[in-house]
C-alpha positions as CSV (number, residue, x, y, z in Angstrom):
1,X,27.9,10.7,-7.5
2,X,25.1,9.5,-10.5
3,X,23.3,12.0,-11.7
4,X,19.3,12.6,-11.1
5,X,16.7,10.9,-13.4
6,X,15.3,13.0,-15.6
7,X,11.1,12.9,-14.4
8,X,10.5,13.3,-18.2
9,X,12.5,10.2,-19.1
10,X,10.8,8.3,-16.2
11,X,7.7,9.4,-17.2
12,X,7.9,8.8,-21.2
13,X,9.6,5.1,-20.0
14,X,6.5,4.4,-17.7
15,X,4.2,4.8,-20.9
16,X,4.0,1.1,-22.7
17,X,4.8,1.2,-26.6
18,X,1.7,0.8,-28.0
19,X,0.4,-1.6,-31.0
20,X,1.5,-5.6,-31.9
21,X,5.0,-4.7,-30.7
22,X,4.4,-3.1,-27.4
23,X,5.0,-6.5,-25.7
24,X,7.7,-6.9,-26.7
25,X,9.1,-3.8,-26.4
26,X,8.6,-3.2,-23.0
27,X,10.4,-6.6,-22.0
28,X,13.3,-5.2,-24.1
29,X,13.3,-2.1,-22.6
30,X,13.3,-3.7,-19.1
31,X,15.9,-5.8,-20.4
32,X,17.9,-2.7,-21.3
33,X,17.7,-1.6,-18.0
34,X,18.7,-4.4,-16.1
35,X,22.0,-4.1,-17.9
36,X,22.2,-0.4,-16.2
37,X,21.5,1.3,-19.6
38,X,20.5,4.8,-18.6
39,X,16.8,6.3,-18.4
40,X,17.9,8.8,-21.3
41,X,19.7,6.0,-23.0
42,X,16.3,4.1,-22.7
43,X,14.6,6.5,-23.8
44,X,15.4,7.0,-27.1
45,X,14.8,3.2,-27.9
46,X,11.1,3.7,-26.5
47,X,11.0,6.4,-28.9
48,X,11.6,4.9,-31.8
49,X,10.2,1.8,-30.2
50,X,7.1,3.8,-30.2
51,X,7.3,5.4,-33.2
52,X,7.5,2.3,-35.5
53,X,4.3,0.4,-33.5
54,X,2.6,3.5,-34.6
55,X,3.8,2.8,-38.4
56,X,2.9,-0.5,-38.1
57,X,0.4,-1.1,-35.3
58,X,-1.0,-4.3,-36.2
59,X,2.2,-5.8,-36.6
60,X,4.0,-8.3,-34.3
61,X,7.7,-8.4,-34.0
62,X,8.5,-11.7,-36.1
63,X,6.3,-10.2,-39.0
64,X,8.0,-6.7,-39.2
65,X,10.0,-7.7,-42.8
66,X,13.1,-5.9,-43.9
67,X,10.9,-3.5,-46.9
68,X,8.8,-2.4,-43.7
69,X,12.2,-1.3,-41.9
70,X,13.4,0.4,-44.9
71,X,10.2,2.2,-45.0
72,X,9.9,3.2,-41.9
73,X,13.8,4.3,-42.1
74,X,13.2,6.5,-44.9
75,X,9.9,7.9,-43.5
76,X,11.5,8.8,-40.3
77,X,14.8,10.3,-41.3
78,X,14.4,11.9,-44.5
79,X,10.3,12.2,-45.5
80,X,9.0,13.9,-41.8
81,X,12.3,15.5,-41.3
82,X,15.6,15.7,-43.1
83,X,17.2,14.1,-39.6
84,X,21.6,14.4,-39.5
85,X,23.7,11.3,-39.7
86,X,24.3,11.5,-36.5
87,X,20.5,10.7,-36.0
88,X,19.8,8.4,-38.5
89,X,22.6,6.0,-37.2
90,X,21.2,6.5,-33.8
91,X,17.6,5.5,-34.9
92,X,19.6,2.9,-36.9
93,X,21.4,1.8,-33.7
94,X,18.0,1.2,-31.5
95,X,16.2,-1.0,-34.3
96,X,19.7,-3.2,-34.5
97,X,19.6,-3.4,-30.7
98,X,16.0,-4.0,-30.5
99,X,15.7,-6.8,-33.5
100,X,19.0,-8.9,-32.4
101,X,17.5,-8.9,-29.3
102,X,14.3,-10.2,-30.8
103,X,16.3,-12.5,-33.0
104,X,18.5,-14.0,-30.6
105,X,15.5,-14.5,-28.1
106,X,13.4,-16.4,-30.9
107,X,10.8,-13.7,-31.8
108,X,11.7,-13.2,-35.1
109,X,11.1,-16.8,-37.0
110,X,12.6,-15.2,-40.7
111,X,15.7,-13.5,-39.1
112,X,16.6,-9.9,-37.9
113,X,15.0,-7.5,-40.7
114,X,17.6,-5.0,-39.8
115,X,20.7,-7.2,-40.5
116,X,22.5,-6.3,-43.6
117,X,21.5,-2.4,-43.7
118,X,24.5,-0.3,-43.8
119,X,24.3,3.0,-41.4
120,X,25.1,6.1,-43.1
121,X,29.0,7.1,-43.1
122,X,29.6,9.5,-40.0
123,X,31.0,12.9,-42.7
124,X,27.5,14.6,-44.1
C-alpha cells in the first residue's frame, strides 16, 4: 500500500522554479518523476532548484559557472544557516543530479559546474 501524497509537496511541486533556470528545472523535475522519484523526494530538488534561480535569476543553466556553485554552496549551508552534513551533502546531492542531467542533455556547453566538488565527509 503507497503511502498518501503529501498536499504540501503537491502543492510546492505545482509552483514553477522561477528565474533563467526555471525551464529547465521543471523539465528536470518532470523528468525526476517519470522515474517514480517520490513527491517529497522531488521536493527538495525544487527547493534548492528554487533557491539558486533566486541567487542567480538572470542566469541560464549553461552559464551557471563552478565559482557561482561554490557561492551559492557556501551561502546556503554555512552564511544563512550553519546547515549539518547531512544537509549540505543532500543540497550537494540535488545540484549533482540536476547539472549531469543538464550536462548529459546538452544544456551546459562548458561542462557540469558541480563536477569535481567533494561533498563533506558524513562524521561532523
Amino acid at each position: 500500500m503507497s503511502r498518501p501524497v503529501s498536499n504540501f509537496h503537491t502543492t510546492t511541486l505545482a509552483r514553477p522554479v522561477p528565474g533563467a533556470i526555471g525551464t529547465d528545472a521543471t523539465v528536470y523535475l518532470a523528468v525526476l518523476g517519470f522515474q517514480g522519484l517520490a513527491p517529497s523526494s522531488r521536493y527538495e530538488y525544487h527547493r534548492e532548484l528554487t533557491r539558486l534561480a533566486a541567487m542567480f535569476p538572470d542566469v541560464g543553466v549553461g552559464e551557471i559557472s563552478r565559482p557561482m556553485v561554490d557561492r551559492y554552496l557556501v551561502q546556503r549551508a554555512m552564511i544563512e544557516q550553519q546547515l549539518s552534513v547531512s544537509s549540505r551533502r543532500k543540497i550537494m546531492a540535488c545540484l549533482s543530479g540536476f547539472f549531469a542531467w543538464a550536462a548529459s542533455s546538452g544544456l551546459c556547453p562548458h561542462g557540469n559546474p558541480v563536477a569535481g566538488i567533494i561533498r563533506p565527509p558524513l562524521t561532523d
